[in-house]
N, C-alpha and C positions, 0 to 999 in steps of 0.2 A: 156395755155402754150404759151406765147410769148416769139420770138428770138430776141434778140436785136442784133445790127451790129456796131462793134467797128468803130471808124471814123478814130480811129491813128491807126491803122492796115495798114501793108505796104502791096497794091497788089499785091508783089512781094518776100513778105519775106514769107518763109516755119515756120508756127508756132509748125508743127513736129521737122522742127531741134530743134528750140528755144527750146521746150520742153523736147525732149530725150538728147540735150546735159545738159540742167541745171540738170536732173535727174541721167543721167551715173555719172557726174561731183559729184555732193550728194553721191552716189553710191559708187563712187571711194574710196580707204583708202584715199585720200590726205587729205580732208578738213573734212571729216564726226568726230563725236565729239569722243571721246577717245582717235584720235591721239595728240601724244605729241607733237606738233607745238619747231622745233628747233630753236635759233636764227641764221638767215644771218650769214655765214660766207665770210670773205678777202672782196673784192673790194664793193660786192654787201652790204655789211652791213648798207655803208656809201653813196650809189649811187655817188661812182667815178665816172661814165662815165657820170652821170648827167649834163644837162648845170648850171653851176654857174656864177652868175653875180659876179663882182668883188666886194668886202667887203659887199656880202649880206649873211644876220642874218641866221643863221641854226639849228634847235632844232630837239632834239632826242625824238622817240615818242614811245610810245609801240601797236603796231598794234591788230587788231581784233581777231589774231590766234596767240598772243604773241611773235611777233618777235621785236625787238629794228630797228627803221628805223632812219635815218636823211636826215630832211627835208628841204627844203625851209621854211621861216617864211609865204613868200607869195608866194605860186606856179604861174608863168606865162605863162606855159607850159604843162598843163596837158592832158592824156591819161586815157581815159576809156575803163577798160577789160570787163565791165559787164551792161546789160542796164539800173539795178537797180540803178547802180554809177551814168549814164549817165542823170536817169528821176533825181534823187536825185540833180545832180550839178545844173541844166537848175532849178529847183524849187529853188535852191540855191541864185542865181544870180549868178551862177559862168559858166552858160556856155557859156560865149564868150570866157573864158581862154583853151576853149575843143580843142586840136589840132588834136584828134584823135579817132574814138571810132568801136564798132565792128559793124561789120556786120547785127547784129541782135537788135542795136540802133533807135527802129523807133519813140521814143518820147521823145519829142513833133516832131513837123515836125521839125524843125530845125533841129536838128539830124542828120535827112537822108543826108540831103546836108555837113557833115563833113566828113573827110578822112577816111579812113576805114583801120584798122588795120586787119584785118582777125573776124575769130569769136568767139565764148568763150574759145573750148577747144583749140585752134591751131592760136594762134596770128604770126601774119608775124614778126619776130625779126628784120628782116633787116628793114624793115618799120618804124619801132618803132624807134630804134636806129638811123636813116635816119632825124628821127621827133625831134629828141632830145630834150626830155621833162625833165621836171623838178621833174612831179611826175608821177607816176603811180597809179592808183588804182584801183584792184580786187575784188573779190568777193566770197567766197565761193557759193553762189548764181548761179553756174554754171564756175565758172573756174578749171582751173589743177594747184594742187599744182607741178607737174613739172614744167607747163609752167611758173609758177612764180621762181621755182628757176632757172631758164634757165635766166629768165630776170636778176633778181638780181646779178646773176654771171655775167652776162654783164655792171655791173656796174651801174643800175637803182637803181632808189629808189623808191619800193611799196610796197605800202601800202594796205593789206587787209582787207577787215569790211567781217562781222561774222551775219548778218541776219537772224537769224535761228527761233527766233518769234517775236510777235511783241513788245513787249518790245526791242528787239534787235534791229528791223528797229528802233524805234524811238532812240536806241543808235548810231545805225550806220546814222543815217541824223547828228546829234550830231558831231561823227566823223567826217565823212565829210566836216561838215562844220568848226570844229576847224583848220584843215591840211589845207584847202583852204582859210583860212583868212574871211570866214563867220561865225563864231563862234556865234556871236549876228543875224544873220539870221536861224543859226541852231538851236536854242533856241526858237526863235519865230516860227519858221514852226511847231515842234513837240508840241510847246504849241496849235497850232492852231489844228493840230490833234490829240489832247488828246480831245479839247472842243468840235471837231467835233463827234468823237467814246459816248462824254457821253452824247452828245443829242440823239442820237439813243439809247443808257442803259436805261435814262430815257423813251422816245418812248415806250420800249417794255417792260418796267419794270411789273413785275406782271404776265410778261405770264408765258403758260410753256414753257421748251425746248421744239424745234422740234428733233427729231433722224432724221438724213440724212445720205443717204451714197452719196458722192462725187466723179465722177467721173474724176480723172485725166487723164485719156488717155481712150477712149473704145475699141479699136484692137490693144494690149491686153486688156484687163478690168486691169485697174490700177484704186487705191486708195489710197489716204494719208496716212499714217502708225504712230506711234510712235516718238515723235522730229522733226515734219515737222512744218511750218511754217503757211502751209494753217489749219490745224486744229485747230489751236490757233486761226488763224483769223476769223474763222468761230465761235467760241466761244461768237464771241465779238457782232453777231447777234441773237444769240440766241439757236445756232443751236451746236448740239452731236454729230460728225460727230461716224457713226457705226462702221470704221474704226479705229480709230483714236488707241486703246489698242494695235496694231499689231506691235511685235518689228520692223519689216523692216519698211524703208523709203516710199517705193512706193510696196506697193506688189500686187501680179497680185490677183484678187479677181473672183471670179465663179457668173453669177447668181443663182447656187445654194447657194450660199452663201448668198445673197441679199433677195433672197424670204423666207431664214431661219430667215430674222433677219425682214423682214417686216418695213422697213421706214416709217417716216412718208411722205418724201420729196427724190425726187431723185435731186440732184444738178450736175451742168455741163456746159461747159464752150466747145463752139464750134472753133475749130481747125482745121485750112485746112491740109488737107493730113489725119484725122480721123475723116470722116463722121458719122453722129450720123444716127442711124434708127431713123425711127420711132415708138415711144416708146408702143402708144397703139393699134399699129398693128404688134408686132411684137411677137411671142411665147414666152412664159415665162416672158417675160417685162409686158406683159400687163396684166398678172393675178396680177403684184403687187398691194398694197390698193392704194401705190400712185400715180398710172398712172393710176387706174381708177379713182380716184378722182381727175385728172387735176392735181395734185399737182409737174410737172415736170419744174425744175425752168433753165432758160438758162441764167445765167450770163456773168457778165464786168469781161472783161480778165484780169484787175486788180485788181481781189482778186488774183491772182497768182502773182502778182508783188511785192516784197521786198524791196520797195519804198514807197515814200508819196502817191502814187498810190492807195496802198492797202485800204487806206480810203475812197476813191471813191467805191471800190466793196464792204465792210463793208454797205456802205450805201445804194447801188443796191440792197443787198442780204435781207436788212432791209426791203424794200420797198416794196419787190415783196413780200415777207413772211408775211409779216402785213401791207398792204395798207393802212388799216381805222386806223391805230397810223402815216401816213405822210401824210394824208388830210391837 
């Protein structure tokens, strides 16, 4: 059981917030999937308060959660609500255009040293507005469909991507990069993480699945549920997450429930402010098959990132699960 230690991990950022806001945010009616996403209405439709250069080119788009925006053809201005938008743009080439981004932005380093508009569910308006960007862009990924129509009504223009598996990330880098004048860079990056995910398919081709249950939070015991983003991704290494049939998003899970279902593999991803015990001294944890058998794996915090990120933990998860297929 080796722990690995993020390097772009900010010493200072709570990856509790980071994590209970992306998940209340999920949680919330705004973004989660059955709502009927309405379009922009009056000033926010067209980002009136937007800064506009004089006779510059502007097209109408249709957003990630079906809203009509109009844009700049080339944004020179932009604000990032969400850190998946922020890793996506900097992979992009587009983040020297970054004027703004949250609180919970901590990659690459670069990042950290830009303005900081607040955090995901609760962005500083005045700030924002203050910043006069050209675009905006959110994320279901952890923001508030209020706080987006709060902005829009202020006459912005944003744009939200819709990340909800991975098919979708590699849609939403796509996005991304069309709205920010990289469109032939957003092409190329997703081709590069398609070629990257099928050198691992191939790697493990032949095994069998592992069953895991994955732990998103441990105080409470959270798990990935039904339409989450991390089960699909976990998919792409080989691995059943046990959860994964439960209609809720993140539902709170029992060790009794874990010792009924007997993994093969416990997964987990460490998080300041939810200290992990120790697994095989702890009661009940340790009668598991998989924590007597070492099988308790500590993953890159980038298999929870909605980003070109998440390839980097695909590959982690790969690695430590079937060593003797990456010699």
């Amino acid at each position: 059981m080796s722990r690995k230690t993020d390097p772009y991990r900010s010493p200072t950022l709570s990856a509790r917030a980071r994590l209970v806001a992306a998940v209340l945010a999920l949680l919330a009616g705004c973004f989660t999937p059955g709502c009927t996403p309405r379009p922009a209405e009056g000033p926010g439709e067209h980002g009136a308060g937007a800064v506009v250069e004089p006779g510059e080119e502007r097209v109408e788009v249709t957003d990630g959660i079906g809203r009509r925006v109009l844009l700049p053809r080339r944004p020179r201005r932009i604000i990032s609500l969400a850190p998946n938008v922020t890793e996506t743009l900097f992979m992009l080439g587009a983040g020297d255009r970054l004027i703004g981004v949250t609180t919970l932005c901590a990659w690459p380093e670069a990042a950290r040293a830009l303005p900081k508009i607040g955090d995901l569910l609760n962005p500083n308006y005045e700030v924002i507005l203050a910043a006069r960007p050209d675009l905006v862009i959110g994320s279901t990924a952890g923001n508030d469909r209020g706080a987006v129509t709060k902005l829009t009504g202020l006459g912005l223009p944003v744009y939200i991507v819709a990340p909800r598996s991975a098919e979708e990330i590699f849609r939403t880098v796509e996005e991304i990069g069309r709205i920010s004048d990289c469109a032939g860079e957003g092409r190329e990056l997703v081709s590069r993480m398609r070629e990257r995910l099928a050198t691992v398919r191939r790697r493990i081709e032949g095994l069998p699945p592992v069953r895991a249950f994955f732990i998103t939070w441990f105080d409470p015991l959270l798990a990935p549920g039904k339409n989450t983003f991390e089960n699909d991704v976990l998919a792409l290494a080989g691995v059943v997450s046990i959860s994964s049939d439960i209609p809720q998003y993140y539902p709170r899970y029992s060790l009794e429930q874990v010792l009924v279902s007997d993994p093969d593999a416990i997964l987990t991803i460490e998080h300041e402010g939810d200290p992990l015990p120790r697994f095989d001294r702890t009661p009940g944890w340790k009668e598991l098959r998989a924590v007597r058998e070492g099988r308790v794996y500590y993953l890159s915090e980038y298999l929870q990132h909605p980003s070109p990120l998440f390839v980097d933990g695909v590959e982690d998860l790969a690695r430590q699960l079937y060593p003797e297929r990456f010699r």
